[in-house]
ZATOR-707484 format. One record per residue: residue number from 1; residue in three letters; y, x, z of N, C-alpha, C in turn. Coordinates in Angstrom, 1 decimal, padded with zeros to 4 digits, m for minus. Atoms other than C-alpha are relative to their C-alpha. Example, Ala and Ser with C-alpha at 12.3 -4.5 7.8 and 13.67 -1.06 7.14 Angstrom:
BEGIN
 resi resn n.north n.east   n.up ca.north ca.east  ca.up c.north c.east   c.up
    1  Ala  m001.2  000.9  000.0   m004.5   012.3  007.8   001.2  000.9  000.0
    2  Ser  m001.1 m000.9  000.0   m001.1   013.7  007.1   001.1 m000.8  000.8
END
This chain:
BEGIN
 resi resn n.north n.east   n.up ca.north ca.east  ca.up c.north c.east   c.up
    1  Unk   000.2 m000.8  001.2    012.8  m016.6  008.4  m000.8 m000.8 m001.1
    2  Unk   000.7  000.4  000.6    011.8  m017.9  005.4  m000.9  000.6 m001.0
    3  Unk   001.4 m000.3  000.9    008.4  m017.9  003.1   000.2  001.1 m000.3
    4  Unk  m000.3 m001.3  000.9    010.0  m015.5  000.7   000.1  001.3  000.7
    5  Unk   000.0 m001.1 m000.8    011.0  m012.8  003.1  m001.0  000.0  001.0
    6  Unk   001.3 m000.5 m000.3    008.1  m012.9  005.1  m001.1  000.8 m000.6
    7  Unk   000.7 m000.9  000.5    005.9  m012.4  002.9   000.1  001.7 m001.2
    8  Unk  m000.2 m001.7  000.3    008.0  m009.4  001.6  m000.1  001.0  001.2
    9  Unk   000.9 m000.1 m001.0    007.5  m008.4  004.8  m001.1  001.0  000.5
   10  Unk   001.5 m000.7 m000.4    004.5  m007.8  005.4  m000.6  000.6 m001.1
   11  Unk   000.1 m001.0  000.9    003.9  m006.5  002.2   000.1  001.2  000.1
   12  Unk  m001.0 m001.0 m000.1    006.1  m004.1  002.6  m000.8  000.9  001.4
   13  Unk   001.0 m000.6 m001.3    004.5  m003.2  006.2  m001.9  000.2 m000.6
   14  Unk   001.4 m000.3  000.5    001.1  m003.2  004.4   000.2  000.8 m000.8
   15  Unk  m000.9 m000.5  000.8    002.4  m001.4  001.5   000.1  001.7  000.4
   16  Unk  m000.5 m001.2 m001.0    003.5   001.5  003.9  m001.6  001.5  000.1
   17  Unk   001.4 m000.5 m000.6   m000.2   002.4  004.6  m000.7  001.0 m001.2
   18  Unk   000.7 m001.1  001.0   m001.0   004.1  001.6   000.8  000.8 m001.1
   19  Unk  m000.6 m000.6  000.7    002.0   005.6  000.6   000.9 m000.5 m001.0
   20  Unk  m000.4  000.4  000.7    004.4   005.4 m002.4  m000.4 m000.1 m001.2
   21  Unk   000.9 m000.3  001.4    003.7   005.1 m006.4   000.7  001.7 m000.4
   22  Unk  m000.3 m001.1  000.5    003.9   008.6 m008.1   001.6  000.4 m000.4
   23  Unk  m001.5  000.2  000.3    007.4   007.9 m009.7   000.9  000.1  000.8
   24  Unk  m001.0 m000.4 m001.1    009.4   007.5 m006.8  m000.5  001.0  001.0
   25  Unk   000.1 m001.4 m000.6    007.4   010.1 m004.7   000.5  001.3 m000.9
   26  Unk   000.0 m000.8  000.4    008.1   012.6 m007.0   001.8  000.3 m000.5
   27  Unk  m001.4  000.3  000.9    011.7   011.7 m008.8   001.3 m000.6  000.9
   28  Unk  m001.1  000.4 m000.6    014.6   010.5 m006.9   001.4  000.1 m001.0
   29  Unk  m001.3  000.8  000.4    018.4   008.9 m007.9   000.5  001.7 m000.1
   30  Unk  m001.0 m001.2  000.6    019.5   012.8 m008.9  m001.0  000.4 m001.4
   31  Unk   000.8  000.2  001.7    016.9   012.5 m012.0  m000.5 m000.5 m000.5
   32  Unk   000.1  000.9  000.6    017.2   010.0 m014.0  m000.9  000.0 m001.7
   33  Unk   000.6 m000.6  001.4    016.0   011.6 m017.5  m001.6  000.1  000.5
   34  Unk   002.1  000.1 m000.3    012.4   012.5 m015.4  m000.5 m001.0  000.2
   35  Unk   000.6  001.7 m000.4    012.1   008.9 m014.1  m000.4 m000.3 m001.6
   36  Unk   000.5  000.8  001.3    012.8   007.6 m017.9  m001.3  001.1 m000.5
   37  Unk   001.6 m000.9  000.6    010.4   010.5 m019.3  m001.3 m000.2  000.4
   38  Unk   001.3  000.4 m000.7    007.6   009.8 m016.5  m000.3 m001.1 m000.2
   39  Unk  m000.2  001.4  000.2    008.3   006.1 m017.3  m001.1  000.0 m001.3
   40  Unk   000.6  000.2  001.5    007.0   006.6 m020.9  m001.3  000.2 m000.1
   41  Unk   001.1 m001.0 m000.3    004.5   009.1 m019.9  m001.3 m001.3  000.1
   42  Unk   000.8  000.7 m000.7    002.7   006.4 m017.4  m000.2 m001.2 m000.4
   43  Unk   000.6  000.8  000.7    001.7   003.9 m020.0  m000.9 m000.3 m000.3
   44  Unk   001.7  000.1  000.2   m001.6   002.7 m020.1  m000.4  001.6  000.8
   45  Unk   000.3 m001.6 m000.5   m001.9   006.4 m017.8  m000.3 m000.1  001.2
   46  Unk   000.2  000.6 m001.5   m003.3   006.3 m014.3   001.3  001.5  000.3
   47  Unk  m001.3 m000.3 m000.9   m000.5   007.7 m011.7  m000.5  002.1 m000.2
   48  Unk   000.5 m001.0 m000.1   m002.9   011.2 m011.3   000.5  000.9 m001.2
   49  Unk  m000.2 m000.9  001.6   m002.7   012.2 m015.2   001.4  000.0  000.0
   50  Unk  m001.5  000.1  000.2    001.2   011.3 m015.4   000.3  001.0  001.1
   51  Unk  m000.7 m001.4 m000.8    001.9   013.7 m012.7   000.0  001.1 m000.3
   52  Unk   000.6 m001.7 m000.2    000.2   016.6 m013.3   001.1  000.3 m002.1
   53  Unk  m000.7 m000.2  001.5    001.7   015.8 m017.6   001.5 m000.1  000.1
   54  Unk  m001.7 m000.1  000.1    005.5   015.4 m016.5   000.1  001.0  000.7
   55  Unk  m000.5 m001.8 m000.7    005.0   019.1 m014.2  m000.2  000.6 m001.3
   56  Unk   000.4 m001.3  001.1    003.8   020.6 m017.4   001.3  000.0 m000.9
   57  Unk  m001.1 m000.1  000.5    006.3   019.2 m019.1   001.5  000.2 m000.2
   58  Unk  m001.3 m000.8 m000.5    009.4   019.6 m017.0   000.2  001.3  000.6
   59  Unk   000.4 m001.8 m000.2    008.2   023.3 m016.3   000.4  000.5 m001.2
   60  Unk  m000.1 m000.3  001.0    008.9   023.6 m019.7   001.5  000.0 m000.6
   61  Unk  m001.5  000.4  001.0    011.9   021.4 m020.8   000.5 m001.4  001.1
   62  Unk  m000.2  001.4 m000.5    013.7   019.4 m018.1   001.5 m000.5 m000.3
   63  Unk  m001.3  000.8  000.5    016.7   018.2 m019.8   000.4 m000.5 m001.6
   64  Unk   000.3  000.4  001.6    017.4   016.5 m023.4   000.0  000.8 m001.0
   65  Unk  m000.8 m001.5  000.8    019.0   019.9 m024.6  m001.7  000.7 m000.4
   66  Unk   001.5 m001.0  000.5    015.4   021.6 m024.2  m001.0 m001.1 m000.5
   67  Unk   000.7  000.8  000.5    013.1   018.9 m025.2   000.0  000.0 m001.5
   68  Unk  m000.2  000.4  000.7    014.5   018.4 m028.1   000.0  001.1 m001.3
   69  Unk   000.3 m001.3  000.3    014.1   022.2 m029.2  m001.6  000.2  000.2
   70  Unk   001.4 m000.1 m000.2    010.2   021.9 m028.7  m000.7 m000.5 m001.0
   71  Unk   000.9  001.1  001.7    008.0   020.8 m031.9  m000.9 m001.0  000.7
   72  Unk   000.7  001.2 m000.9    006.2   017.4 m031.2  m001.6  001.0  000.3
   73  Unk   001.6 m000.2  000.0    002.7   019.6 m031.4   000.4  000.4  001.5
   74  Unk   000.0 m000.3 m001.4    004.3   021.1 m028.4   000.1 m001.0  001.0
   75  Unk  m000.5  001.1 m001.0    005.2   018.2 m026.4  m001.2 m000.9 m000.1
   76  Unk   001.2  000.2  000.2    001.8   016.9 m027.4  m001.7  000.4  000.8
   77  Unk   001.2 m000.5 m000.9   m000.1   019.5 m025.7   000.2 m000.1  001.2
   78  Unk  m000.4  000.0 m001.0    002.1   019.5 m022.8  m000.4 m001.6  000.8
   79  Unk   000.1  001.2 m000.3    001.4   015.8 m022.0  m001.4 m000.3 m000.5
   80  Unk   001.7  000.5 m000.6   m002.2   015.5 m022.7  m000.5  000.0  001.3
   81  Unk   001.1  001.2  001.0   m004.6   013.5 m022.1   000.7 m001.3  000.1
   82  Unk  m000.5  001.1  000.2   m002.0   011.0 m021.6  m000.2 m001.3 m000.7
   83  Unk   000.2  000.1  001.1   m002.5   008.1 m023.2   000.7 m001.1 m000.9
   84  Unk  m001.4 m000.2  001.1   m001.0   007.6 m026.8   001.2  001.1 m000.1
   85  Unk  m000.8 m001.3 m000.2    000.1   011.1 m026.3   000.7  000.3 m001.7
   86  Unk  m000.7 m000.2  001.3    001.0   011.6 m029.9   001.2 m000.7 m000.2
   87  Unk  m001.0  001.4  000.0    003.2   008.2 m030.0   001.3  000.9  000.9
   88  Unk  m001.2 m000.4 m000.9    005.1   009.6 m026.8   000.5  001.1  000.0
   89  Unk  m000.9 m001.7  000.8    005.5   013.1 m028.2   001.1 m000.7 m000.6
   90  Unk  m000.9  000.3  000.5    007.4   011.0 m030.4   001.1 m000.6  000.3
   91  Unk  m001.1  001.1 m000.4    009.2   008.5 m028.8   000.8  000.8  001.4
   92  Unk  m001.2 m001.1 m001.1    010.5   011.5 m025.7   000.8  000.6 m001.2
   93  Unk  m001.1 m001.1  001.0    012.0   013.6 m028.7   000.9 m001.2 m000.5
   94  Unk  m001.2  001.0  000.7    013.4   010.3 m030.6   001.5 m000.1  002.0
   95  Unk  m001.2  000.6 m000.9    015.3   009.4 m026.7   000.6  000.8  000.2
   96  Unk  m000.8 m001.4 m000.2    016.2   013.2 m026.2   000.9  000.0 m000.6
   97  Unk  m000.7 m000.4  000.7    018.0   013.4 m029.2   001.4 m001.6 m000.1
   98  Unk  m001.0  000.9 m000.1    019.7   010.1 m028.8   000.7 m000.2  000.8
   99  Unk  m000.9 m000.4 m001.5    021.1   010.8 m025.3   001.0  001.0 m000.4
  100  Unk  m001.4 m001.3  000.4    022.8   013.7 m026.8   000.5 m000.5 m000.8
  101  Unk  m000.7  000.3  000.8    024.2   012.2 m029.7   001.2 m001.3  000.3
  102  Unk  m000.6  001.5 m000.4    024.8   008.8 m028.4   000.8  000.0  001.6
  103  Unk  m000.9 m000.2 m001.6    025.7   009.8 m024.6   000.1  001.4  000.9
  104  Unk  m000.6 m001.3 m000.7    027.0   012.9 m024.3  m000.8  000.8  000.8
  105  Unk   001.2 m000.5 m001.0    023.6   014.2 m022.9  m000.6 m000.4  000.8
  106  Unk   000.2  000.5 m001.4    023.6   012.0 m019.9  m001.1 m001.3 m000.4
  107  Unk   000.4  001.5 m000.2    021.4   009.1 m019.3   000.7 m001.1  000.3
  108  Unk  m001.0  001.4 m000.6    023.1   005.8 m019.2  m000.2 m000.5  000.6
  109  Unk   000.4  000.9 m001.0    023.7   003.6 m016.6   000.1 m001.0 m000.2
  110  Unk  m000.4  001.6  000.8    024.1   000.6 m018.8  m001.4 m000.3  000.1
  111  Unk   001.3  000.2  000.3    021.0  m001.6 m019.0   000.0 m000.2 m001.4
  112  Unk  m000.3  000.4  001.5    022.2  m002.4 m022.4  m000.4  001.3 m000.8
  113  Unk   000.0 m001.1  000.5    022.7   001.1 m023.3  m001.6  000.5 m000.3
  114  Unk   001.4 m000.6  000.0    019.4   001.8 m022.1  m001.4 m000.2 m000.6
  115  Unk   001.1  000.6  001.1    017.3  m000.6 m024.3   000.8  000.7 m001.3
  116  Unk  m000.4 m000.4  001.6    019.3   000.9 m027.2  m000.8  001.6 m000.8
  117  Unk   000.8 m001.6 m000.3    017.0   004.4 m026.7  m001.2 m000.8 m000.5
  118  Unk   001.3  000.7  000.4    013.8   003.9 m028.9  m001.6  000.0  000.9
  119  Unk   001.0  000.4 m000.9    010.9   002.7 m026.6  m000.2 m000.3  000.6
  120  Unk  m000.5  000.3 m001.6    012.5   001.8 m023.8   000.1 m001.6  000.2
  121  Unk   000.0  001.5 m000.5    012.0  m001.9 m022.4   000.4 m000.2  001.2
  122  Unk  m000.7  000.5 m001.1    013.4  m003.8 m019.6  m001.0  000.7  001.1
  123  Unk   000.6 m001.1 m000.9    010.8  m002.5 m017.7   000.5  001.4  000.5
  124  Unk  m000.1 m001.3 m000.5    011.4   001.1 m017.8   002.0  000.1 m000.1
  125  Unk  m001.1  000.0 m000.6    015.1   000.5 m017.9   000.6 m000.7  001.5
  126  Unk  m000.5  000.6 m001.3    015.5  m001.5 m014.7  m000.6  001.2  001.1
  127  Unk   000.6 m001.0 m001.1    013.3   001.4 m013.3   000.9  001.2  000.5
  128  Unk  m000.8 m000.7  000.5    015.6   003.8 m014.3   001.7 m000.4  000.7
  129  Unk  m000.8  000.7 m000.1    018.4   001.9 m013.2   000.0  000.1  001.6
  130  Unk  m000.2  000.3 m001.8    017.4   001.2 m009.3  m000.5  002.0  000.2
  131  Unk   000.7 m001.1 m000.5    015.3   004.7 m008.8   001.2  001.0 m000.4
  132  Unk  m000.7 m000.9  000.6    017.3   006.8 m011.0   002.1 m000.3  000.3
  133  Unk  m001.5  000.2 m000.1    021.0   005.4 m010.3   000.6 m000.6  001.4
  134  Unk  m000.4  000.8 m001.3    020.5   003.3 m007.2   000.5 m001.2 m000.5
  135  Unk  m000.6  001.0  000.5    021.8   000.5 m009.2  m001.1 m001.4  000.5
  136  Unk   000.8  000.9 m000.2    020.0  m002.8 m008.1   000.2 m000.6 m001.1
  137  Unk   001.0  000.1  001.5    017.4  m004.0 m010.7  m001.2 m000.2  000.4
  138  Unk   002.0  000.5 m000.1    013.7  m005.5 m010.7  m000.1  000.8 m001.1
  139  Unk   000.7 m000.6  000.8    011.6  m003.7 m012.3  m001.3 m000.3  000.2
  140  Unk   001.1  001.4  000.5    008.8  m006.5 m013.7  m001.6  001.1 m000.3
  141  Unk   001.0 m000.6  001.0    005.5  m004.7 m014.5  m001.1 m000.4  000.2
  142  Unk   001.5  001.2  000.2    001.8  m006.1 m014.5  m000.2 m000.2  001.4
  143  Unk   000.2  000.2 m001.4    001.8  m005.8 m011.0   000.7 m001.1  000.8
  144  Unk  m001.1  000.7 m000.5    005.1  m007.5 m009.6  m000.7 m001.1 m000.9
  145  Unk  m000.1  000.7  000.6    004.2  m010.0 m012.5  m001.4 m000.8  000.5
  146  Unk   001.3  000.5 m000.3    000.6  m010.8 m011.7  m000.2 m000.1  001.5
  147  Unk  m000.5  000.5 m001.8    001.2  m010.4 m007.4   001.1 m001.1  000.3
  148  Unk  m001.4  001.3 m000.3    004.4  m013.1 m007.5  m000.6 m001.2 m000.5
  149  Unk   001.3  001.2  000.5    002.3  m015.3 m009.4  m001.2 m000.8  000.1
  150  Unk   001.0 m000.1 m000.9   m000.7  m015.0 m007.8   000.3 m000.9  001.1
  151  Unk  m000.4  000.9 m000.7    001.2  m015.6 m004.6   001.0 m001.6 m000.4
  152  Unk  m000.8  000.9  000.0    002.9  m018.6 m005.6   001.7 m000.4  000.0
  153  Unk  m001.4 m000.5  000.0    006.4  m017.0 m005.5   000.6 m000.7 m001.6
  154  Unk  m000.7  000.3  000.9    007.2  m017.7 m009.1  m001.2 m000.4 m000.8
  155  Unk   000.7  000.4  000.7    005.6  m019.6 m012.1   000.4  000.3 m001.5
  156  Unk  m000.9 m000.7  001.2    006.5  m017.7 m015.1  m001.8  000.5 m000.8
  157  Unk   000.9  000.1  001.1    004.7  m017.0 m018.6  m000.4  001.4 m000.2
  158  Unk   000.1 m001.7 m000.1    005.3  m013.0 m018.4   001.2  000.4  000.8
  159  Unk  m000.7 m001.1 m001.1    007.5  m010.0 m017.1   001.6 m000.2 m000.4
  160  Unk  m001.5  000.1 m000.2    011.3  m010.6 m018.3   000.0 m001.5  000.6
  161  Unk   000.0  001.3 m000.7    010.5  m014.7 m017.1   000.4  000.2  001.5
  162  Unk   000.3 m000.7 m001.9    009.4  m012.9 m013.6   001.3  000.7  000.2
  163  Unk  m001.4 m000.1 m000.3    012.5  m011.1 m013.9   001.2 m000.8  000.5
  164  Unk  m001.4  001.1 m000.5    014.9  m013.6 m013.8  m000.4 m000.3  000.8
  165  Unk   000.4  001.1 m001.3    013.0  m015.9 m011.7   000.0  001.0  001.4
  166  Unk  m000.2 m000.8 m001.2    012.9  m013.1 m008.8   001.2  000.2  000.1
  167  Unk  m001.4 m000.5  000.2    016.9  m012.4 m009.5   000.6 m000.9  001.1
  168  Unk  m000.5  000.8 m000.7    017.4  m015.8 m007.9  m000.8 m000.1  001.3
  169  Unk   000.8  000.5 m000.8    014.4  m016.0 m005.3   000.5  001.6  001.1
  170  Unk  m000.1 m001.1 m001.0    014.6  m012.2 m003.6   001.5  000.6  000.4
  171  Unk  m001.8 m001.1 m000.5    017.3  m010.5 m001.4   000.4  001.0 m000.7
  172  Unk  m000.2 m001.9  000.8    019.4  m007.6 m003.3  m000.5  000.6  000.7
  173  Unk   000.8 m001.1 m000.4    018.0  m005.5 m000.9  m001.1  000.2 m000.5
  174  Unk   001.1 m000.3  000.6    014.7  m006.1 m002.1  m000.3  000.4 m001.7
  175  Unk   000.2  000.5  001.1    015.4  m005.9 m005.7  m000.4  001.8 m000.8
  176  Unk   000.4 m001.3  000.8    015.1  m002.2 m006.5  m001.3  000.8  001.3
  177  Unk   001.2 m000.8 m000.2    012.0  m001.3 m004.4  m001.3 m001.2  000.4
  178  Unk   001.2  001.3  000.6    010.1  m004.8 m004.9  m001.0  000.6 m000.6
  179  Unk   000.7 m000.5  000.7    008.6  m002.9 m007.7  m001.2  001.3  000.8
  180  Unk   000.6 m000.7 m000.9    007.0   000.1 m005.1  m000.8 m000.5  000.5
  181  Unk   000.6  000.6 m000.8    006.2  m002.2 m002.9  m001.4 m000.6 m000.6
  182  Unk   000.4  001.2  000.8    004.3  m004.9 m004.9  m001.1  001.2 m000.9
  183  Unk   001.2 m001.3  001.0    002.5  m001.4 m007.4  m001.3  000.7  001.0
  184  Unk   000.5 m000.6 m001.1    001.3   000.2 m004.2  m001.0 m001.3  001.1
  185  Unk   001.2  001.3 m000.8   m000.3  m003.5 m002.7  m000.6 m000.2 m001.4
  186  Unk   000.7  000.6  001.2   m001.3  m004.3 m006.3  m001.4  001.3 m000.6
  187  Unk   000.9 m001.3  000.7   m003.4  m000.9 m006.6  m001.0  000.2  000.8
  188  Unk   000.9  000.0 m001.6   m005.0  m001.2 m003.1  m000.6 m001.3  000.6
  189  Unk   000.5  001.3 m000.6   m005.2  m004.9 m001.9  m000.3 m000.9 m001.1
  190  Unk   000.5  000.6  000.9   m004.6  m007.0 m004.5   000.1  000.1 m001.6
  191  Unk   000.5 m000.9  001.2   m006.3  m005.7 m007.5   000.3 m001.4 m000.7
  192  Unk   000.6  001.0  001.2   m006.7  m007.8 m010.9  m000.8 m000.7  000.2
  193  Unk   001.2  000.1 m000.1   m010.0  m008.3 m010.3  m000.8 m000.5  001.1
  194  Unk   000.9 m000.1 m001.5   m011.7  m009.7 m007.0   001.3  000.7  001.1
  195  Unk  m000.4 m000.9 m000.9   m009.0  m008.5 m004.7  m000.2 m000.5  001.4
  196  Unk   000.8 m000.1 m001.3   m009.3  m007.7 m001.1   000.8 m001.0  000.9
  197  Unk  m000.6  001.7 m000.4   m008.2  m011.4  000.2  m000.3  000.1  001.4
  198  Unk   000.4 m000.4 m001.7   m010.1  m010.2  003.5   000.9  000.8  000.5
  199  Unk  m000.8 m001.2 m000.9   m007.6  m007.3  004.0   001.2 m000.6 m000.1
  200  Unk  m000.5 m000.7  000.3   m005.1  m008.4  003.0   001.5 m001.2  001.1
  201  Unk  m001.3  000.7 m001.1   m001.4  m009.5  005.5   000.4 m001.4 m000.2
  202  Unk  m000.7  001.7  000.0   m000.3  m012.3  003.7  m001.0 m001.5 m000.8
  203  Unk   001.3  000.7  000.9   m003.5  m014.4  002.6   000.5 m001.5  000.8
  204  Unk  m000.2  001.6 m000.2   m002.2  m017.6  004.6   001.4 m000.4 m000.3
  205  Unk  m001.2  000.9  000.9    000.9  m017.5  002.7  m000.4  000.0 m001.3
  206  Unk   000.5  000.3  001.1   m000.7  m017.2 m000.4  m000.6 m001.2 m000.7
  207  Unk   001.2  001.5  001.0   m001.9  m020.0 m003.3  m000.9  000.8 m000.6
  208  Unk   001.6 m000.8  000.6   m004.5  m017.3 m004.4   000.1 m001.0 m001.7
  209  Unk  m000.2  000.5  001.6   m003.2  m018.5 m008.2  m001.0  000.4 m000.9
  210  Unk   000.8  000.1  001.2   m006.0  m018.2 m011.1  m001.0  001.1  000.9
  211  Unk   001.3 m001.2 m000.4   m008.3  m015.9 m008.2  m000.9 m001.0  000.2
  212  Unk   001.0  000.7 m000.4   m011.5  m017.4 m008.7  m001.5  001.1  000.6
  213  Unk   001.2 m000.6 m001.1   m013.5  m014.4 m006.7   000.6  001.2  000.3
  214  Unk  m000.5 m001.0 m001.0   m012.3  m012.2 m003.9  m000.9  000.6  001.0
  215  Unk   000.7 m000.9 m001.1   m013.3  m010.0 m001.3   000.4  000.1  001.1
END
């Protein structure tokens, strides 16, 4: 077995211990429009607030048709204390109204298509893409980017670099729940900050990259 898949691995077995991220506990590959909406939501937003702001808001309006019939003050209150809640009032109403016009209501399964929707980045389209379609897709976010890195997996500048460079390094099977994996060790073990290097499964495969104090 090599490096790479070990230490996905045991991730993944570590990983396990404290559950999934919000997004995929809550959303699955038959709702693609709530993944993208929760996607926007959970920006700069911890997992807690984004939950409880996409029930308020799909209690309300869960399809482009109703959203898009809501005044931004509405879609504003519904999604506080989110944050940049005003911004994303705007930017759900701009993608609602361009799914209907531009694709016949549906969410696209293009990745192309899907950056063409205003606010939308490779990020929350690759998310969109594996969660929401089943389509395999990385989906790069501070986490994946700063844990691959860390470990010594890839040497990259940011998150579309880390993209590619994982396209070629990880198995397709791993490539649409990397992202889970890697959010859920990155929130628990290894934090930003000091992480827990004592806890954590794969510390003697690791180069411990730019950590100069752990726990």
């Amino acid at each position: 077995m090599n490096r790479v898949l070990r230490i996905l691995l045991l991730i993944e077995k570590q990983a396990q211990k404290y559950g999934v991220p919000m997004l995929e506990k809550k959303y699955n590959k038959k709702a693609p429009l709530k993944i993208l909406i929760a996607c926007i939501l959970s920006l700069r937003t911890k997992d807690a607030i984004t939950e409880k702001a996409s029930k308020r808001l799909f209690d309300i309006a869960d399809t482009a048709q109703k959203i898009i019939k809501l005044h931004d003050k509405s879609i504003e209150r519904l999604i506080y204390p989110v944050g940049f809640y005003r911004n994303k009032a705007k930017t759900i109403k701009k993608i609602s109204k361009s799914i209907i016009e531009n694709f016949s209501g549906k969410v696209p399964r293009k990745l192309e298509k899907l950056l063409s929707l205003y606010g939308v980045g490779r990020k929350t389209a690759n998310l969109v893409l594996g969660l929401g379609y089943n389509i395999p897709s990385i989906c790069v976010d501070t986490h994946v980017h700063r844990i691959t890195n860390r470990l010594g997996l890839v040497k990259t500048k940011n998150p579309v670099e880390t993209e590619f460079a994982l396209y070629k390094l990880i198995p397709k099977r791993y490539w649409i729940k990397i992202n889970s994996i890697l959010v859920t060790f990155g929130q628990n073990i290894c934090v930003p900050v000091s992480p827990f290097c004592s806890k954590c499964m794969v510390y003697n495969y690791c180069k411990r990259t730019g950590v100069k104090k752990h726990r």
